[in-house]
C-alpha positions as CSV (number, residue, x, y, z in Angstrom):
1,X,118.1,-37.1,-60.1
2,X,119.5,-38.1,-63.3
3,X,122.4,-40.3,-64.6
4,X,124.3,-39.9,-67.1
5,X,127.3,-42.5,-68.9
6,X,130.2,-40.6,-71.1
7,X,132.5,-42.8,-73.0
8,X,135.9,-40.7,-72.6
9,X,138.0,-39.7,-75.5
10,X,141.9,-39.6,-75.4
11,X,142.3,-40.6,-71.9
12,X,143.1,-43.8,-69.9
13,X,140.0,-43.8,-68.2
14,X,137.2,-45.4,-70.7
15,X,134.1,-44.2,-69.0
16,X,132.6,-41.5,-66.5
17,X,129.1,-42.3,-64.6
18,X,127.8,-38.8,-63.6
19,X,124.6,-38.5,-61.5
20,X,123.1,-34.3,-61.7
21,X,120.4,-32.9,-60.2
22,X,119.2,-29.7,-61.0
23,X,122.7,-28.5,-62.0
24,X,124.5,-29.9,-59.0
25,X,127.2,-32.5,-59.6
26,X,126.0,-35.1,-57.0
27,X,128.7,-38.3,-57.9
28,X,131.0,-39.1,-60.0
29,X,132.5,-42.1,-60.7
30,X,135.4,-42.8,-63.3
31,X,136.6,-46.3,-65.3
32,X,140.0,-46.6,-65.4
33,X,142.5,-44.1,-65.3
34,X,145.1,-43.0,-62.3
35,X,142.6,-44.5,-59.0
36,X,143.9,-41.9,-56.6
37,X,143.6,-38.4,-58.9
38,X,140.3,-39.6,-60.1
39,X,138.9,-40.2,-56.5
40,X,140.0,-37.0,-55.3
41,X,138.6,-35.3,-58.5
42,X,135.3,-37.2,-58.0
43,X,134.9,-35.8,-54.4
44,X,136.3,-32.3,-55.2
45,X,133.6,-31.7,-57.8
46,X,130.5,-33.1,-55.5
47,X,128.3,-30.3,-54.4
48,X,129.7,-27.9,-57.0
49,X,127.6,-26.3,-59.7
50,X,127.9,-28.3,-63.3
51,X,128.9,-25.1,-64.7
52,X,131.4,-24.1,-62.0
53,X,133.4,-27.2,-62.7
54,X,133.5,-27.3,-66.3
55,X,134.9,-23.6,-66.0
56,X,137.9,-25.0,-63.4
57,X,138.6,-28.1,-65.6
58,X,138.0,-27.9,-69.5
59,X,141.3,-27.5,-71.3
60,X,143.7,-29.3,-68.5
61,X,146.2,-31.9,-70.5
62,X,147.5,-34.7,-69.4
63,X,151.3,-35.2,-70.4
64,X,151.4,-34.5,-74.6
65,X,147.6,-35.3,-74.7
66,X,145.1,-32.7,-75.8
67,X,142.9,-33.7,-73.5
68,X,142.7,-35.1,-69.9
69,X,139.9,-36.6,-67.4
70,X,138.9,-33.5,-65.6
71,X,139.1,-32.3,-69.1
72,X,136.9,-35.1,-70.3
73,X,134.9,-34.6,-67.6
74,X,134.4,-30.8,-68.2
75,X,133.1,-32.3,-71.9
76,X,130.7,-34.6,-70.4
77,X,129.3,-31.8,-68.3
78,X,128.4,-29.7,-70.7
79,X,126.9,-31.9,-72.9
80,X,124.8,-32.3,-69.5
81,X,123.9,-28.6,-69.1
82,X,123.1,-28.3,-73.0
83,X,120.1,-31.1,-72.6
């Protein structure tokens, strides 16, 4: 099992806690940001391949913003899969 801390870019969440094992996302937990969405993205992405959601989440926008949490999330992930 290993943990991993991303400082988020862009977004109104400041952090993401991400535990992986053997390329499955096993938790994720956000800081800041819209509670509710975050929770339900958190839960959606537990089980699933790293790779799998990085393909369903990098390049979402939030609003006029380049970037997003499940986008920012997708970033953390593959810096994840590239150690």
């Amino acid at each position: 099992m290993a943990k991993f801390t991303y400082k988020t870019q862009g977004t109104c969440s400041s952090q993401i806690n991400i535990d992986v094992e053997e390329g499955i996302i096993n938790d994720v937990e956000f800081y800041g940001g819209c509670n509710g969405n975050l929770q339900g993205i958190s839960r959606l992405v537990k089980g699933m391949k790293c790779s799998e959601a990085v393909s369903r989440l990098e390049g979402i926008k939030c609003g006029f913003k380049p970037t997003s949490c499940p986008d920012q999330l997708a970033q953390a992930l593959k810096l994840i899969m590239e150690r």
